[in-house]
C-alpha positions, 0 to 999 in steps of 0.5 A, spaced: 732 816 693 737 822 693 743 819 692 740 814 687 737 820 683 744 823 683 748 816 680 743 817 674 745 824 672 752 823 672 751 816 669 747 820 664 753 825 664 759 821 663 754 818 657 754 825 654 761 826 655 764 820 652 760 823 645 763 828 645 769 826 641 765 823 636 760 830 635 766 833 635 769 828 629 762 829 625 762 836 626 769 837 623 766 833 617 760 837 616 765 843 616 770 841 611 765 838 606 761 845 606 768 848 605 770 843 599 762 845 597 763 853 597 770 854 594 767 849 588 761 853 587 764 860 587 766 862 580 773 866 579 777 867 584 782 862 585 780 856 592 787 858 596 783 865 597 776 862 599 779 857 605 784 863 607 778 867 608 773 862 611 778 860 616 780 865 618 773 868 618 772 862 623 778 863 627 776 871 628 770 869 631 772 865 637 777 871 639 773 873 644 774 867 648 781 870 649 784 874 655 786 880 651 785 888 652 779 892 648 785 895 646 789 889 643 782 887 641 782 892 637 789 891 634 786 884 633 780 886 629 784 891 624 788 886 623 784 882 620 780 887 617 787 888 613 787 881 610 780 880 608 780 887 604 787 885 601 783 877 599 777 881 596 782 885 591 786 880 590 780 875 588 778 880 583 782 879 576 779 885 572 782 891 569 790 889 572 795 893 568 801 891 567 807 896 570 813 893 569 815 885 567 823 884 568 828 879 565 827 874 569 819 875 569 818 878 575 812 882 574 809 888 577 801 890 576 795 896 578 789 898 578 785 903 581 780 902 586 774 908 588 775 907 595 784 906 596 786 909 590 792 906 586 795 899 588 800 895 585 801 887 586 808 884 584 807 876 582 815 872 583 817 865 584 823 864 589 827 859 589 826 857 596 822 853 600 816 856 603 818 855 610 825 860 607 821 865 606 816 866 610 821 865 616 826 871 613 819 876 612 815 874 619 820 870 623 826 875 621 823 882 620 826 886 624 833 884 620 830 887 614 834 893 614 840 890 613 838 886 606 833 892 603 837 898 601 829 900 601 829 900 608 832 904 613 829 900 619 823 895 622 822 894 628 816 891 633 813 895 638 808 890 641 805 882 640 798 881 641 798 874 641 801 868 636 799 873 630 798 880 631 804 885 631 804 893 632 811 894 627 814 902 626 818 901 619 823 907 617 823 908 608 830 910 606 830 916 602 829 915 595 836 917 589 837 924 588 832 925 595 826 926 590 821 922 596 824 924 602 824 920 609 817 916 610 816 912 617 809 908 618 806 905 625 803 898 622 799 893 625 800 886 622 798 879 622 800 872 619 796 867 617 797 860 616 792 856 612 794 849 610 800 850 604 798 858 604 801 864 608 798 870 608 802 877 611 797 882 612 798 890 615 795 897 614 796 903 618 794 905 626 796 908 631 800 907 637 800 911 643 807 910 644 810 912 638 808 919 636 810 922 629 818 922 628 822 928 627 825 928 620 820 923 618 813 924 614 809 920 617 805 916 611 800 911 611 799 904 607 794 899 607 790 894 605 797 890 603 799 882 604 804 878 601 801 871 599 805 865 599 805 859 597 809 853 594 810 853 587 805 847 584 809 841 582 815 845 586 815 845 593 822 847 593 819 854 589 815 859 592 810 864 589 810 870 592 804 875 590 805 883 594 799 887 594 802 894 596 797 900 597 801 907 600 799 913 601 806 917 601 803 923 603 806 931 602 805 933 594 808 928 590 806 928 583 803 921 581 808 920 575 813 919 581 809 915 585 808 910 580 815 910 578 816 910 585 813 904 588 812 899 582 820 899 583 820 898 589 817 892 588 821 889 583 827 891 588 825 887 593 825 881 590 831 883 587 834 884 594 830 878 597 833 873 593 840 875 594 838 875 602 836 867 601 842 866 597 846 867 603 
């Protein structure tokens, strides 16, 4: 009776295990025409920032199935915490003023926020493929000391995974020493979503890198760039860059916004140049 009883279960099982295929296929289904159902219902914000946040929403919550320390795990959730609040301020089109607007379009807009304060977001198109820049801005990070005159150094102090970084960044002193020496301890995290890519960051600590002498250790965040093919010109790619910085020590504000919109500008300026070569 007992080995007949067990034949049974395990037909009942294998029977089960063979479905699962197709229960995962049906769910599958079931997810992408909700997706599809939420990004046309909600009014506004573009579809790109629906899906992105969705998917990584999903992708965060299976996070605990990973090996990771409290500590990594930690660095993980900030960076997440990053995108999402950098996703919310982009989708929100309101009361964005315009900064500056270059000859070649590159703009550069603001706004102010009760609970950041001041953010300035830069709209360009690159001629270059996607792949191109998200390889020079993600891949190749480490390098961006020798293209952007704005930057002294970037270097990674840890990965977490396939998409979180703890990076510690060195800005150059501006013209006439009017912003001295800033240093940033960041943790960053790219996403890659169908035809959109995501860089998110904001400030954290790290116990290994303790504030630098020479340097005034300021703190940015919640920042992004998005990048995504130009429509009808997969060999272009729209860049958007929200900045959020505090710059720390007195500084009048007038200076600040000088400060930061042009760099903003600069960088595409000098990221071009470096895509050229």
């Amino acid at each position: 009776m007992l080995p007949a009883t067990s034949k049974l279960c395990a037909a009942i099982s294998y029977r089960h295990l063979r479905n699962m295929t197709g229960l995962r296929r049906q769910a599958a289904v079931a997810i992408s025409q909700e997706l599809s159902r939420l990004a046309c219902r909600s009014p506004g914000p573009s579809a790109w920032i629906h899906q992105v946040r969705r998917r990584s929403s999903l992708l965060s919550s299976r996070l605990e199935e990973k090996p990771f320390s409290e500590m990594e795990m930690s660095y993980i959730k900030q960076g997440e915490e990053a995108l999402q609040k950098s996703l919310r301020i982009l989708e929100d089109q309101d009361d964005w003023k315009t900064e500056t607007v270059a000859g070649n379009g590159d703009k550069v807009l603001s706004k102010v926020l009760p609970d950041v304060g001041k953010v300035f977001r830069l709209e360009v198109v690159v001629d270059q493929p996607l792949d191109t820049v998200y390889g020079e801005l993600v891949d190749n990070m480490e390098q961006m000391g020798d293209w952007n005159p704005n930057v002294k150094e970037v270097r990674i102090l840890e990965k977490i995974g396939k998409d979180t970084v703890i990076t510690h960044e060195k800005a150059a002193a501006t013209p006439g020493n009017i912003v001295g020496p800033r240093d940033f301890v960041s943790v960053r995290c790219s996403k890659r979503r169908g035809s959109t890519c995501v860089l998110a960051g904001m400030s954290t600590t790290y116990r290994a890198m303790p504030e630098q002498e020479g340097f005034i250790r300021a703190e940015n965040g919640p920042t992004c760039m998005v990048l995504r093919p130009l429509p009808g010109s997969p060999s272009q790619t729209r860049l958007t860059w929200l900045l959020s910085i505090d710059l720390k020590g007195w500084l009048p504000k007038t200076i600040i916004n000088q400060v930061l919109s042009q760099t903003q500008v600069d960088f595409a300026k000098h990221l071009r140049q470096r895509l050229a070569r």
